[in-house]
C-alpha positions as CSV (number, residue, x, y, z in Angstrom):
1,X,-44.7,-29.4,27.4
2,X,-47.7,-29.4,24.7
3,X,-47.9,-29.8,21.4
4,X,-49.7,-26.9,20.9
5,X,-46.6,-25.4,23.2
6,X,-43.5,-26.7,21.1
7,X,-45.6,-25.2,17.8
8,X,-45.8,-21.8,19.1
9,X,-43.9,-19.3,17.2
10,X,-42.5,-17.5,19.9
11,X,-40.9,-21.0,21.1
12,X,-38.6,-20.6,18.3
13,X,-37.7,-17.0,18.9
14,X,-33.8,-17.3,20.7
15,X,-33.4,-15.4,24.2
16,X,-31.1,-13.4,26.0
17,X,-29.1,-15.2,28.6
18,X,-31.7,-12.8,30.9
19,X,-34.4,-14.9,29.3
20,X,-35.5,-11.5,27.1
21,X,-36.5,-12.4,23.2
22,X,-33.5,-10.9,21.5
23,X,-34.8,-8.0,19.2
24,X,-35.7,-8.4,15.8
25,X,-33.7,-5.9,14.2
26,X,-30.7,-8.0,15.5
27,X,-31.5,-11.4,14.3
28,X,-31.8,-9.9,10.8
29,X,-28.5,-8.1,11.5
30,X,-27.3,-12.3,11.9
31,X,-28.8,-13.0,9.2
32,X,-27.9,-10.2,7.0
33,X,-24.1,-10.9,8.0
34,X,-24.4,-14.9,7.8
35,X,-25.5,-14.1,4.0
36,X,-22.8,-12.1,3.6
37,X,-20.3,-14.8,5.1
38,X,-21.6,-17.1,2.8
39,X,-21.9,-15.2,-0.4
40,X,-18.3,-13.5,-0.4
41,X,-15.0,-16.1,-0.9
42,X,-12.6,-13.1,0.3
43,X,-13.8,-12.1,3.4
44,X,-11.0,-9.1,6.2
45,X,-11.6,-8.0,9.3
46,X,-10.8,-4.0,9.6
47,X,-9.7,-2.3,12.8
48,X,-11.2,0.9,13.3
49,X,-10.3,2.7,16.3
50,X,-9.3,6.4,16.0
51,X,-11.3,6.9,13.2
52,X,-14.3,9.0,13.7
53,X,-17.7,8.6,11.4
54,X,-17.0,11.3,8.8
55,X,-13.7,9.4,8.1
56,X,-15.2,5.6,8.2
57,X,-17.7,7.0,5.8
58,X,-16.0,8.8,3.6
59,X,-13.8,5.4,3.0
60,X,-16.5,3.3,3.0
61,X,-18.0,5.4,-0.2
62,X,-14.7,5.6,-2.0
63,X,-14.4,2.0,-2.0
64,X,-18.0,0.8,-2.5
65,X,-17.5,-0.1,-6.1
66,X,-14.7,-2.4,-4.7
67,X,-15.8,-3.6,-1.2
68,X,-18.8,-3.9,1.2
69,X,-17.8,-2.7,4.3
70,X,-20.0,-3.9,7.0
71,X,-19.9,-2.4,10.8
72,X,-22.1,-4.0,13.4
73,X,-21.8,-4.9,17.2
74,X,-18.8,-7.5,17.7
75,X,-21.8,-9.6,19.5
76,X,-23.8,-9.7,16.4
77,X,-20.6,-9.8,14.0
78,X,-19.4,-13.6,16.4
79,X,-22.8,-14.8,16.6
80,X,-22.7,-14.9,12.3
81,X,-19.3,-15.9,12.3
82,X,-20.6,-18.7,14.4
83,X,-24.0,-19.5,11.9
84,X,-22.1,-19.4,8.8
85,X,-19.0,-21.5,9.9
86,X,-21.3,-24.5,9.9
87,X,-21.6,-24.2,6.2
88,X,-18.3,-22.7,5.4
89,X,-14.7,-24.0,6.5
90,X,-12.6,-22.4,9.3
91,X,-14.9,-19.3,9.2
92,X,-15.3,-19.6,13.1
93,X,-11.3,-18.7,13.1
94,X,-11.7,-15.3,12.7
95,X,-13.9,-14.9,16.0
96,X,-10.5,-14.4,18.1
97,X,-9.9,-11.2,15.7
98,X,-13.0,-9.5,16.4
99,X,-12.2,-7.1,19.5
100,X,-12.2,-3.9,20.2
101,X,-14.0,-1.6,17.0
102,X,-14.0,-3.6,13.8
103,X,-15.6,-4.5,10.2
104,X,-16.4,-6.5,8.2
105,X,-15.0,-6.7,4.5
106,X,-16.8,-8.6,1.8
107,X,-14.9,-8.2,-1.4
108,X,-14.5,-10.0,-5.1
109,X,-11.2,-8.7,-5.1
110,X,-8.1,-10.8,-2.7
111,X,-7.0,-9.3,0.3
112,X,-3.4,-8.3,-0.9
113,X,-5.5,-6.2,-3.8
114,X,-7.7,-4.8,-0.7
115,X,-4.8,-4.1,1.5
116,X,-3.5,-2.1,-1.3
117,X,-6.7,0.1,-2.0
118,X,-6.6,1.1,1.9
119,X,-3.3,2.3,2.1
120,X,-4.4,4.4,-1.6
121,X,-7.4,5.7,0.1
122,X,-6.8,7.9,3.3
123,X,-9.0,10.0,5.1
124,X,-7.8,13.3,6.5
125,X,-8.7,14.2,10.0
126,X,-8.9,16.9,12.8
127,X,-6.2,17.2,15.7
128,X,-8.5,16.8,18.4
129,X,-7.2,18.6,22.0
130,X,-5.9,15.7,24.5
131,X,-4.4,13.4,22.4
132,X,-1.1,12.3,21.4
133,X,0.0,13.8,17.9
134,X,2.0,10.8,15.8
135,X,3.5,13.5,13.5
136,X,4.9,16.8,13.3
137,X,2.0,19.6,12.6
138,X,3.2,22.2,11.0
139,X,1.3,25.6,10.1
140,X,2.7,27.2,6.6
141,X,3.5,30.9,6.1
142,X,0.7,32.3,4.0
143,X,-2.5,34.3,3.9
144,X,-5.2,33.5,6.1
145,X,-8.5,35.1,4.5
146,X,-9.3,36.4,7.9
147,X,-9.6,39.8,9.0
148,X,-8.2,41.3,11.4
149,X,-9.6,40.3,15.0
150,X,-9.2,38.1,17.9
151,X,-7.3,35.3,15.7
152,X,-4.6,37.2,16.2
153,X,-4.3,36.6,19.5
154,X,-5.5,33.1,19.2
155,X,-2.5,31.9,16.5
156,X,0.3,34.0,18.7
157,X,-1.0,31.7,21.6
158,X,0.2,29.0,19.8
159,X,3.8,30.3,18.7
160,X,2.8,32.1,14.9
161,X,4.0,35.3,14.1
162,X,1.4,37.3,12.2
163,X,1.4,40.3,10.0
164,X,-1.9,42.6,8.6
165,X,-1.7,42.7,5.1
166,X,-4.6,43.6,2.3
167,X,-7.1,43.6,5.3
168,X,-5.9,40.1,5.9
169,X,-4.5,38.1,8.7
170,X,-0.9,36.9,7.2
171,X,0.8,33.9,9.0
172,X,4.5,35.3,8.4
173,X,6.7,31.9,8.6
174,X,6.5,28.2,8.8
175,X,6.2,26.8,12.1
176,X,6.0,23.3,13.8
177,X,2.5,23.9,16.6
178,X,3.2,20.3,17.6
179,X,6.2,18.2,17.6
180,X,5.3,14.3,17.1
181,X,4.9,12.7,20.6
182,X,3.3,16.0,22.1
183,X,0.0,16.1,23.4
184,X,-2.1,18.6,21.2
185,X,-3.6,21.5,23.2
186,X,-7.0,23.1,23.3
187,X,-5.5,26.0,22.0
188,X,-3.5,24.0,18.9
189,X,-6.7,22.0,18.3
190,X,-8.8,25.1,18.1
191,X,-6.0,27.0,15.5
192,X,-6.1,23.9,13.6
193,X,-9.7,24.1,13.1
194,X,-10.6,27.9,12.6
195,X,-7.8,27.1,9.7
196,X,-9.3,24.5,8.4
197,X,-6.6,22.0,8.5
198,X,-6.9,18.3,8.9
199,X,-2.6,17.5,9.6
200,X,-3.5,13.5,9.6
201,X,-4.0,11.0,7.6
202,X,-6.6,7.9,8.7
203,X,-6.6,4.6,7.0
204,X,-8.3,1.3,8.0
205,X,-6.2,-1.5,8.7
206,X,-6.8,-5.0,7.7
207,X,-5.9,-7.3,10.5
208,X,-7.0,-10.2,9.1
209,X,-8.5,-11.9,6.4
210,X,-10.4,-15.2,5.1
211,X,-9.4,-16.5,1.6
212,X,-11.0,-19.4,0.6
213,X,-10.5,-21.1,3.6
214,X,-7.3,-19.9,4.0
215,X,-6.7,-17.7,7.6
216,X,-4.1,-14.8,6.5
217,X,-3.2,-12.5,9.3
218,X,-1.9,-8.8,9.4
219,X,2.3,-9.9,9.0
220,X,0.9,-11.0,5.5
221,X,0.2,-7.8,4.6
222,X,3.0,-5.7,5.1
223,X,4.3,-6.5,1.8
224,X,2.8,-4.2,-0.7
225,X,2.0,-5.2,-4.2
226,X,4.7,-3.1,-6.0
227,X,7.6,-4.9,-3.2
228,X,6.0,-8.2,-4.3
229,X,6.0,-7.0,-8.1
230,X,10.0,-5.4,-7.1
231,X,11.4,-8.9,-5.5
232,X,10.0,-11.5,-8.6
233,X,11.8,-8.8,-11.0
234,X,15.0,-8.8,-9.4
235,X,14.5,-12.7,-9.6
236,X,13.7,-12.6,-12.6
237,X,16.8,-11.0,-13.8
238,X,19.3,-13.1,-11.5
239,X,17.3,-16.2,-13.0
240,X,18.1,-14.8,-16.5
241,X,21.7,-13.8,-15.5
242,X,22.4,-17.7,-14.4
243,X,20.6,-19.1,-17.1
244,X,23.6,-17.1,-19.6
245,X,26.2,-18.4,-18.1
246,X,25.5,-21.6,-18.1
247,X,24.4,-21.2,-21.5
248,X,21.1,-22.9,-21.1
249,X,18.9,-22.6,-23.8
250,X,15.1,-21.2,-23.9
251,X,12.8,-19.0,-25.1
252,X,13.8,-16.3,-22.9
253,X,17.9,-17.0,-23.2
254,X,18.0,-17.7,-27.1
255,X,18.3,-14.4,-28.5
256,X,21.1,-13.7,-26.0
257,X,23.0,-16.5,-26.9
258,X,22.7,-16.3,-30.1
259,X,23.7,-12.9,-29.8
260,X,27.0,-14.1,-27.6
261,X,27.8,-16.6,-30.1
262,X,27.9,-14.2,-32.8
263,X,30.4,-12.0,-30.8
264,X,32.5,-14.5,-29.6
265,X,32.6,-15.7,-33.3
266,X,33.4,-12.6,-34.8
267,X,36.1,-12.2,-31.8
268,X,37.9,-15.3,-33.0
269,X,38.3,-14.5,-36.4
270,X,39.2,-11.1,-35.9
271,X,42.0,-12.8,-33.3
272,X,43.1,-15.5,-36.0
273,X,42.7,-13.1,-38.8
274,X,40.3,-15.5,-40.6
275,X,39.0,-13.4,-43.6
276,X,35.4,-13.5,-44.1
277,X,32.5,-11.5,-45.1
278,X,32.1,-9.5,-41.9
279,X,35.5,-9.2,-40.7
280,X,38.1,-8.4,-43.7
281,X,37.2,-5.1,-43.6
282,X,38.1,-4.6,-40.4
283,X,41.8,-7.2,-40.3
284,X,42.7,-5.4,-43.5
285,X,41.9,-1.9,-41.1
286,X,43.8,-3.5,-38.1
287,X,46.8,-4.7,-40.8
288,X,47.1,-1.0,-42.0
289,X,47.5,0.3,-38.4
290,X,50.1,-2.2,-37.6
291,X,52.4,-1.9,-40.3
292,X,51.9,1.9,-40.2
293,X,53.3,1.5,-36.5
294,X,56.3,-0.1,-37.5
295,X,57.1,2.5,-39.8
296,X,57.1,4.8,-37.9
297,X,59.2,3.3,-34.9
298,X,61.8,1.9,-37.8
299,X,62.2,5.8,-38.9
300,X,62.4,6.7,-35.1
301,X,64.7,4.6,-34.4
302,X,66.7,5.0,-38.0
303,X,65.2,7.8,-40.3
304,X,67.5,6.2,-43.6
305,X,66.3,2.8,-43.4
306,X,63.4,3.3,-45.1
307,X,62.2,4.9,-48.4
308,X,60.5,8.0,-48.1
């Protein structure tokens, strides 16, 4: 080969394995990612199958402030994973993960806090016809707003009683159109939609994350922040509890002992009927009752004995 060859600039432009030049709108995909993969320190891999585009997006804009949340072919997402891990440790560990429909997830913010946010923020979604309903959809009693017409057929199809009322279509009583673990119908789907109702509830999930080199997979996450915050206060209190009773002394302990000291004082002398400032008040009070007592069970027991 030439020299005039080896400087060409389409020498240096990288090939399919069918010898094609691989498009330029995906080498600055790459490069867009592999800037990304170096830039970010908290870097999760989302999952997200069963969520249509309406729903990605509408997650994707609640959380912008918070996360940038990156979808692109898993080709194009392993082949920056690939770039950037020459630069940046165990990055090319996450390659495994990326299957099926995922994300990217560059955040400031660790992936416990961004676990968190995406349980917080859900989408709603449609009950499409032909799939498997993971819940219970229930229909409410209620009005309507349509008029009277061939929804009335359509919702009695599907098991709702109905009622005219105001010029209104009235949906009498509650009722369960499909049971969790049923497949939804045409018919349901279609009720479901002339309605307006949107019965689940999408989230992304993160499957696994990159933390400063640190690999943390999906089991990591099940713990929410408030279980985390739940467990260290129960510690915390069985720490303090131990720490009491075997008197050891700190910051956190001292007013408690102190505190137990001065009862268990103040116990004693009332027991030994030491007089002091804070207790002869209350030995003169117990004195009273007890001779009080015996006065009366000596004039029980012989009315005369005693004076009157």
């Amino acid at each position: 080969m030439s020299a005039k060859q080896e400087s060409s600039p389409t020498a240096a432009v990288p090939h399919t394995s069918k010898g094609r030049p691989v498009p330029k709108a995906k080498l600055a995909e790459v490069a867009h990612l592999v800037s990304l993969l170096k830039k970010y320190d908290y870097i999760s891999l989302l999952r997200t199958e069963q969520i249509g585009s309406k729903q990605f997006q509408t997650i994707k804009k609640v959380l912008r402030d918070t996360a940038n949340i990156h979808m692109a072919r898993n080709a194009l997402m392993i082949r920056a994973l690939e770039q950037a891990a020459t630069e940046k440790k165990n990055l090319d560990k996450l390659i495994p993960y990326v299957v099926g429909s995922s994300a990217f997830a560059f955040t400031d913010i660790s992936p416990f806090e961004l676990s968190d946010l995406l349980q917080q923020n859900k989408a709603k979604a449609p009950a499409k016809a032909g799939t498997v309903s993971p819940i219970d959809i229930t229909i409410e009693a209620g009005n309507t707003g349509f008029p009277p017409g061939p929804l009335i057929s359509e919702l009695g199809q599907v098991g709702l009683k109905t009622r005219i009322q105001g010029g209104s279509i009235w949906i009498t009583q509650d009722h369960v159109i499909v049971k969790a673990g049923e497949t939804v119908s045409r018919e349901q789907a279609l009720v479901l939609s002339r309605l307006g109702l949107e019965p689940y509830e999408i989230v992304l999930h993160l499957v696994v994350a990159y933390d400063n080199g640190l690999i943390l997979s999906a089991d990591v996450f099940k713990i929410s922040r408030s279980d985390v915050v739940d467990q260290l206060t129960i510690a915390g209190q069985e720490a303090l509890a131990l720490a009491l009773t075997a008197n050891y002394i700190s910051e956190e302990t001292l007013p408690f002992l102190l505190q137990k000291v001065v009862q268990e004082s103040r116990s004693l002398s009332l027991f030994a009927a030491i007089l002091t400032d804070e207790t002869t008040e209350q030995i003169l009070a117990q004195a009273e009752q007890s001779a009080t007592a015996l006065v009366q069970a000596i004039r029980n027991k012989n009315p005369d004995a005693l004076p009157n």
